[in-house]
GUPALO-450784 format. One record per residue (C-alpha): x, y, z; residue number from 1. Coordinates in Angstrom, 3 decimals, padded with zeros to 6 digits. Layout:
# residues N
LODO        u        v        w drenfi
LODO        X        Y        Z    NUM
...
//
This chain:
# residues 337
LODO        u        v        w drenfi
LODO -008.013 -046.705 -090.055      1
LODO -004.989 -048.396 -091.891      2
LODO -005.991 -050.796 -094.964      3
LODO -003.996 -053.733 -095.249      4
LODO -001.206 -053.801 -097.861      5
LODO -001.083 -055.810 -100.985      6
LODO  001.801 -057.727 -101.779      7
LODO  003.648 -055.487 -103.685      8
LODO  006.546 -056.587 -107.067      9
LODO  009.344 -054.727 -105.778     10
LODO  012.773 -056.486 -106.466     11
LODO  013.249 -054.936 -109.784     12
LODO  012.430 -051.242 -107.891     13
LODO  013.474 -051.365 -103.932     14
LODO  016.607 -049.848 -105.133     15
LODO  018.364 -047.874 -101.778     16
LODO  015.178 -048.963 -099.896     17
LODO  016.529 -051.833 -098.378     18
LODO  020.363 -051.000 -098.523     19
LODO  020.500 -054.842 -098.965     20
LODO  023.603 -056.824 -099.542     21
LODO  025.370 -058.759 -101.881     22
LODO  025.383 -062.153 -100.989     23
LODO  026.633 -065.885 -102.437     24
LODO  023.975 -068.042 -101.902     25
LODO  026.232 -071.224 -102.438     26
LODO  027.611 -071.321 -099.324     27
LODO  025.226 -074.308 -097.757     28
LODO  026.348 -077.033 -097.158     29
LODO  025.119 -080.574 -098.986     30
LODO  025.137 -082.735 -095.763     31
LODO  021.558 -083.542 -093.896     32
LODO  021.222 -081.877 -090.679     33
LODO  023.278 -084.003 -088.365     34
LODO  024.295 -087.466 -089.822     35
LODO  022.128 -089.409 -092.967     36
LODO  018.664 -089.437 -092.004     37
LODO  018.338 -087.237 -088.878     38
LODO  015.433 -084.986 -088.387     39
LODO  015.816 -081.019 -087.961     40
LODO  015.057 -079.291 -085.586     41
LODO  015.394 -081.755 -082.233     42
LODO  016.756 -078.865 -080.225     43
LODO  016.096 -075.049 -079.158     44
LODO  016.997 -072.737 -082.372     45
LODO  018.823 -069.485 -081.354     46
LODO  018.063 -066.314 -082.896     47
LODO  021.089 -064.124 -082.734     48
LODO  019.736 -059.969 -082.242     49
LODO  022.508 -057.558 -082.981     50
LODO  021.141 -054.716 -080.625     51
LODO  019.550 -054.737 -077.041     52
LODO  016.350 -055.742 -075.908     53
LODO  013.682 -053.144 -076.979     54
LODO  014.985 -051.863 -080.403     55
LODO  013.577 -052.253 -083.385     56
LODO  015.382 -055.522 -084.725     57
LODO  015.090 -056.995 -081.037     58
LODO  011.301 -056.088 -081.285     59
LODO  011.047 -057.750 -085.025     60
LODO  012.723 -061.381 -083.611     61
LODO  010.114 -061.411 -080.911     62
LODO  007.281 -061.025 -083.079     63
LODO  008.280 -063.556 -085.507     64
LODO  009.078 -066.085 -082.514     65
LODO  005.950 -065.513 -081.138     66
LODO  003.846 -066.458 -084.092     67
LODO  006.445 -069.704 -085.000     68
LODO  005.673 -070.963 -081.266     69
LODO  001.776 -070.041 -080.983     70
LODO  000.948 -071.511 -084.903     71
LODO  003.204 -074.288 -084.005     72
LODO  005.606 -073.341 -087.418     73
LODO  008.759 -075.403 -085.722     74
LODO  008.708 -078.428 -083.787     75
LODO  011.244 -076.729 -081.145     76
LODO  010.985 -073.530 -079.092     77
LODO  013.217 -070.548 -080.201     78
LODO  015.549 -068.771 -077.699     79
LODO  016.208 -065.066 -078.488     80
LODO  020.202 -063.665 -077.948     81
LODO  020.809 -060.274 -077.889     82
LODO  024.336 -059.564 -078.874     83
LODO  024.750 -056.199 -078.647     84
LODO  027.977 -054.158 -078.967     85
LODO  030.380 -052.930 -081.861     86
LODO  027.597 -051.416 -083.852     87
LODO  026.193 -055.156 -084.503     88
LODO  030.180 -056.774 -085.240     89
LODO  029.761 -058.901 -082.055     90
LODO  026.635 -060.713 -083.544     91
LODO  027.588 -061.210 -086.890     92
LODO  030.986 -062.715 -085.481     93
LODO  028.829 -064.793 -083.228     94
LODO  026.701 -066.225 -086.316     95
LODO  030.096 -066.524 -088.625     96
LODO  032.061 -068.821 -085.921     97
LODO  028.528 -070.925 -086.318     98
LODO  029.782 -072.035 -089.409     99
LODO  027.590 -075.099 -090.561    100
LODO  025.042 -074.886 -087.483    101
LODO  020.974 -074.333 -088.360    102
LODO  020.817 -073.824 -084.918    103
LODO  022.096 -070.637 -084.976    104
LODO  019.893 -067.528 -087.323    105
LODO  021.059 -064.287 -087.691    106
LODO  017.693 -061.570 -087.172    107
LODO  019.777 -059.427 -089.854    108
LODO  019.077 -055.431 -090.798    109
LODO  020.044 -056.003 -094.546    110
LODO  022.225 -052.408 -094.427    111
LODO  024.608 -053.841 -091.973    112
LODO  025.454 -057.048 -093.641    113
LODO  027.508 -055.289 -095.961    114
LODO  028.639 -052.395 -093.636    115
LODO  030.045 -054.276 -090.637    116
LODO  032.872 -055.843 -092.275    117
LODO  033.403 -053.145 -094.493    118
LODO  033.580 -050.938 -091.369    119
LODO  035.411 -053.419 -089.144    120
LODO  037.506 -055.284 -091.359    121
LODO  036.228 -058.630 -089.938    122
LODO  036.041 -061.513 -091.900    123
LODO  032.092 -061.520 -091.541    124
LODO  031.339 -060.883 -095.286    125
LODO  028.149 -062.141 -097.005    126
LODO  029.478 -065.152 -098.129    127
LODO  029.916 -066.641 -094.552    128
LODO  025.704 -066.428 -094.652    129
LODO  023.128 -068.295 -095.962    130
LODO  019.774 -066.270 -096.665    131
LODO  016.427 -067.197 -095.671    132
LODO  013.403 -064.802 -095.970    133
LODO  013.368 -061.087 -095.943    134
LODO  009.573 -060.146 -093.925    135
LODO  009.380 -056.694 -095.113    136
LODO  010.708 -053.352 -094.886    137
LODO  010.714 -050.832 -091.924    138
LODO  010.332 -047.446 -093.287    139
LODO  012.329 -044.548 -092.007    140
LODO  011.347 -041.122 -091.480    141
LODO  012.105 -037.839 -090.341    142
LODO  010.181 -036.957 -086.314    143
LODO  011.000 -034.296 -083.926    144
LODO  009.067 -033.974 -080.701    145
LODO  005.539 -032.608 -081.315    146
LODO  006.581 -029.551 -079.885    147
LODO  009.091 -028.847 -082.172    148
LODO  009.558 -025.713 -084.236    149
LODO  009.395 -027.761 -087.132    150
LODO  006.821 -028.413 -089.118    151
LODO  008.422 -029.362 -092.089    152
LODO  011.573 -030.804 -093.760    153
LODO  012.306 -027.633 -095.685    154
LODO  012.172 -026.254 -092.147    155
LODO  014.615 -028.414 -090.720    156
LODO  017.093 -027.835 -093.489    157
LODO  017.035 -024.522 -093.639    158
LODO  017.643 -024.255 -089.613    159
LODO  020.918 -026.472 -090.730    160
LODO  021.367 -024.167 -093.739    161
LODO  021.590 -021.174 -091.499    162
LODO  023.357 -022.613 -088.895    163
LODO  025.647 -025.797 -090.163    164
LODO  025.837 -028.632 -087.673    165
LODO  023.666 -026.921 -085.310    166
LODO  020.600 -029.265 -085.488    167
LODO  021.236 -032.332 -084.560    168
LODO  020.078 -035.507 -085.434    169
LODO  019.763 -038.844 -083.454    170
LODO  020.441 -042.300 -085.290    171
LODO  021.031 -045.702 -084.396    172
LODO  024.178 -047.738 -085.980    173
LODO  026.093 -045.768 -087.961    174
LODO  025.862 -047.509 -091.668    175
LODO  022.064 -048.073 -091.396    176
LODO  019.401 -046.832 -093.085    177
LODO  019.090 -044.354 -090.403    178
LODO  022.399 -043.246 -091.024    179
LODO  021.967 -043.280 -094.796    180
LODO  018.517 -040.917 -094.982    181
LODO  020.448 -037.863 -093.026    182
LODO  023.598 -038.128 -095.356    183
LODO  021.697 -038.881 -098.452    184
LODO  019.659 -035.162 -097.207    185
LODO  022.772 -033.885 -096.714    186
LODO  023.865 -034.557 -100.182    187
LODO  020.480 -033.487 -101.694    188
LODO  020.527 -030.494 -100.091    189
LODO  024.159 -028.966 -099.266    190
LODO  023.729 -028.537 -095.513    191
LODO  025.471 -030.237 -092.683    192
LODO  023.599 -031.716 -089.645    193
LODO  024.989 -033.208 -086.479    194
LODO  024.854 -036.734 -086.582    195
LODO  024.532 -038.512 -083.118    196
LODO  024.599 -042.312 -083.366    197
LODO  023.109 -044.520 -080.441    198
LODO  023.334 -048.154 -079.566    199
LODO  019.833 -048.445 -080.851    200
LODO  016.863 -047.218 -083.009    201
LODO  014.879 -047.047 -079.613    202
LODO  017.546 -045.194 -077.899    203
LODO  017.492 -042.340 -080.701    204
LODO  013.844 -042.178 -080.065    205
LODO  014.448 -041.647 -076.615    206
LODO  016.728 -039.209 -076.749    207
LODO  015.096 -036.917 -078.995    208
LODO  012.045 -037.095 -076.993    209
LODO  013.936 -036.506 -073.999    210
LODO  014.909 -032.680 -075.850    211
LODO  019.026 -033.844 -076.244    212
LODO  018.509 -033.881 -079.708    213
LODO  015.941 -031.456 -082.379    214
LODO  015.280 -034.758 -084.433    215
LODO  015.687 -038.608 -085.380    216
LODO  015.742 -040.434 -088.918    217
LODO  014.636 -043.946 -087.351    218
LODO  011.818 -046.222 -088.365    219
LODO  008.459 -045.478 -087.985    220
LODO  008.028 -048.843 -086.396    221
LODO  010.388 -047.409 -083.279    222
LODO  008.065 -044.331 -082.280    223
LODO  004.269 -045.896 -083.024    224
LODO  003.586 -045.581 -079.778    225
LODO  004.692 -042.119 -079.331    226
LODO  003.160 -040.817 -082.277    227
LODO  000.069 -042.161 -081.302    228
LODO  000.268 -040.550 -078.001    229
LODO  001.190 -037.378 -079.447    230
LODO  004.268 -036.796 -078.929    231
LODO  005.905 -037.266 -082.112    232
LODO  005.576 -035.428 -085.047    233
LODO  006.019 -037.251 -087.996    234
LODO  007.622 -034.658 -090.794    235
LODO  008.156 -037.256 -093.418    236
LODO  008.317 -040.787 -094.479    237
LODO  010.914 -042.393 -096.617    238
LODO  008.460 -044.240 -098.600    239
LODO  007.796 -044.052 -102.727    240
LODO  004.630 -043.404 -101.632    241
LODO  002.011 -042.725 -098.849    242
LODO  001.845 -046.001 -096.415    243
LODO -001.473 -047.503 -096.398    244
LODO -000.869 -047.696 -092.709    245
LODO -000.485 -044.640 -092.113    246
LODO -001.694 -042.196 -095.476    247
LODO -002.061 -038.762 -093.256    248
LODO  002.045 -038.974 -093.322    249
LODO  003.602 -036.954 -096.170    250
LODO  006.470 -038.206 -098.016    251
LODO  009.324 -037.166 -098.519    252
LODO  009.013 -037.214 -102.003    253
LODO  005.901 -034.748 -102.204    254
LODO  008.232 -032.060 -100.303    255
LODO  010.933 -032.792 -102.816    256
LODO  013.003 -035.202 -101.084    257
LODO  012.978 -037.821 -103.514    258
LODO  014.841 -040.260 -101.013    259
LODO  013.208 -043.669 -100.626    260
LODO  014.937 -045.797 -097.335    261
LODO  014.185 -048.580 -095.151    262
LODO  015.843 -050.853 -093.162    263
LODO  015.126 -054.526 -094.942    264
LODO  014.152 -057.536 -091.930    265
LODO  014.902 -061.008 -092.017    266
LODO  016.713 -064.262 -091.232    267
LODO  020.170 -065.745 -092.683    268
LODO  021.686 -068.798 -091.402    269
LODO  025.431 -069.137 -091.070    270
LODO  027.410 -070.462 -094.098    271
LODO  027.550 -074.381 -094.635    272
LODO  024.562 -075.258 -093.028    273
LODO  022.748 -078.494 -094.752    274
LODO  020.426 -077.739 -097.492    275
LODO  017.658 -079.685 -096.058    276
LODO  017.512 -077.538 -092.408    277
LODO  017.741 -074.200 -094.225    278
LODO  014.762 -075.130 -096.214    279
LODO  012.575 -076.199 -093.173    280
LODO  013.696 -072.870 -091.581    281
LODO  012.751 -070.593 -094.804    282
LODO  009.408 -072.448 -095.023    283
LODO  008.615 -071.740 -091.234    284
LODO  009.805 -068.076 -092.255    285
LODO  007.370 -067.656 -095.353    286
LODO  005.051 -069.090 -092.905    287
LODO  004.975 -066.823 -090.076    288
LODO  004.683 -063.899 -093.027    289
LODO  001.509 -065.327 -094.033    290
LODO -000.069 -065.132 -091.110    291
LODO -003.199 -062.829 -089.820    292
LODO -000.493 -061.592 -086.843    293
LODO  002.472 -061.002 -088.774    294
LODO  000.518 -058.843 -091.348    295
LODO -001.349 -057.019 -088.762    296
LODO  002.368 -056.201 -087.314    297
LODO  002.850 -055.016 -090.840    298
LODO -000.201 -052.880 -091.082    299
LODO  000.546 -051.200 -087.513    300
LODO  004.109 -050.740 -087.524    301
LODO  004.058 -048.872 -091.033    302
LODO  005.923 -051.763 -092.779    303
LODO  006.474 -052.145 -096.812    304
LODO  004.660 -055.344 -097.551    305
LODO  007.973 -056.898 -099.023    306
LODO  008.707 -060.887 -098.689    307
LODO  011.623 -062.030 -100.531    308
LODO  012.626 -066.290 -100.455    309
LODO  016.203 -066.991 -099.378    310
LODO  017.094 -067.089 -103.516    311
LODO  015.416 -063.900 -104.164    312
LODO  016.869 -062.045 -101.246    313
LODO  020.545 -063.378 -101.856    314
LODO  020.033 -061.759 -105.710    315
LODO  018.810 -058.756 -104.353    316
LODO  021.631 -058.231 -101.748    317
LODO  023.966 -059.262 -105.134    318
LODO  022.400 -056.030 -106.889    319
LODO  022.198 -053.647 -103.969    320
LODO  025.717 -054.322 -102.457    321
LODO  027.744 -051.946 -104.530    322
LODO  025.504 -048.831 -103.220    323
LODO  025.857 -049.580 -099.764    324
LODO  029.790 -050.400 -100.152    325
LODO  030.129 -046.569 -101.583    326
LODO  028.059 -044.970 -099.042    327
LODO  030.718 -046.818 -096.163    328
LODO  033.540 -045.543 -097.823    329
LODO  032.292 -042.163 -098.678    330
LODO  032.105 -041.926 -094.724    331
LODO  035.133 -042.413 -094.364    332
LODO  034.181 -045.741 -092.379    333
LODO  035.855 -048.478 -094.023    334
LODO  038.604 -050.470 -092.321    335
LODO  038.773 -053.248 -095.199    336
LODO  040.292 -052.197 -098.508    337
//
């Protein structure tokens, strides 16, 4: 059975785990909540998802709003909007035009707070955010359907070897993490795959059970259920090391893949928002992490037990963001000089 994970020191060694952003962390505001003296929350709080219902980020929000209602973390319910559509641009515009509201948190993947408006050329960068609390990392890995000729990585890249851009790949956003582990491979290794990129992580899934595709690169946490049904095979994590939620998965470091990637979860706030409101939000965040549920999430989803305060994730994102800016523009994706 899977062991619980310890809290582990990472920030000094997540490295390209997280593909998390740079990020000013002086952008809130130093006004109370909404005039001298008034209380925060007194209304609904919106969380702002930047994919449709069922992916991986929309599946995160919902577990995290589940455990603030039921251990009574916020005063006020929480209303979940998914704003799905220009590979997550429409919900980080949402969350910028916000400016100044704690009403409004962005669910954030930490690889696409760099990439959208590198990618777009929106005025979305991090400094129109506030952060709050990273929960942990999903890993990524590399599945094909249990059926699959594959029973390795090596096997998998030597099909590609032999045959360039003729095994294809399903992903979801292009700039994620799931779009990072294939081109980082590619790199590595000097073949060429077919990258297909859907409008989410549980789409890829889908599609690469459904036979339209030999393999997917998304997080573990987007195929449990199919890989305990059987009908994924797991080929490799992206992990440093074995998961203690799942140790029978290999690594891709043990096959020589020294890759480590994830997709890093948690809350921002738009910019300007009063000091005092994103603090009562980040508490109710560390909160829900502590909790029996949350860490049993952890456990069974094949998370990295990673929790990071708003200061400590706006540092990291300050040290990771150069990486992430040169994979964009190494695709050829960015829009913004």
């Amino acid at each position: 059975m899977m062991r619980q994970t310890t809290r582990q020191s990472m920030r000094q060694t997540l490295g390209v785990l997280s593909f998390a952003m740079g990020f000013s962390a002086t952008a809130v505001a130093q006004t109370p909540a909404a005039g001298a003296g008034a209380a925060f929350p007194v209304k609904p709080i919106e969380l702002i998802v930047h994919t449709g219902p069922g992916g991986g980020s929309d599946i995160f929000t919902r577990v995290v709003a589940d455990i603030i209602a039921k251990d009574k973390l916020l005063p006020v319910t929480t209303i979940i909007q998914n704003k799905a559509g220009g590979g997550g641009a429409l919900a980080q515009n949402y969350v910028v035009g916000k400016r100044g509201d704690p009403y409004t948190v962005y669910a954030m993947v930490a690889s696409l707070m760099v990439a959208i408006p590198i990618r777009s050329g929106t005025d979305t960068g991090l400094d129109k955010f506030v952060p709050l609390a990273l929960m942990g990392f999903d890993i990524n890995c590399i599945a094909v359907r249990a059926d699959s000729p594959y029973k390795t990585v090596k096997d998998l890249v030597d099909a590609a070897r032999a045959n360039p851009k003729a095994v294809t790949i399903s992903m979801g956003s292009v700039g994620s993490a799931s779009h990072y582990l294939p081109f980082q491979l590619e790199k590595m290794t000097g073949v060429k795959f077919n990258l297909v990129s859907m409008k989410s992580g549980a789409e890829a899934v889908t599609t690469m059970l459904g036979g339209h595709v030999q393999a997917t690169t998304e997080q573990l946490a987007e195929m449990t259920q199919y890989i305990e049904a059987g009908k994924i095979r797991v080929l490799a994590v992206a992990s440093g090391k074995r998961l203690p939620g799942a140790p029978d998965l290999p690594t891709l470091k043990e096959q020589g893949y020294a890759l480590h990637v994830g997709a890093g979860r948690g809350f921002m706030a738009p910019a300007g928002v009063p000091r005092e409101a994103a603090a009562t939000l980040e508490s109710a965040f560390e909160k829900a992490y502590k909790t029996p549920a949350w860490r049993d999430y952890m456990r069974r989803n094949f998370y990295e037990d990673v929790y990071m305060s708003g200061a400590e994730l706006g540092r990291h994102m300050t040290e990771i963001k150069p990486d992430m800016e040169r994979f964009i523009r190494e695709l050829g994706l960015a829009n913004k000089p």
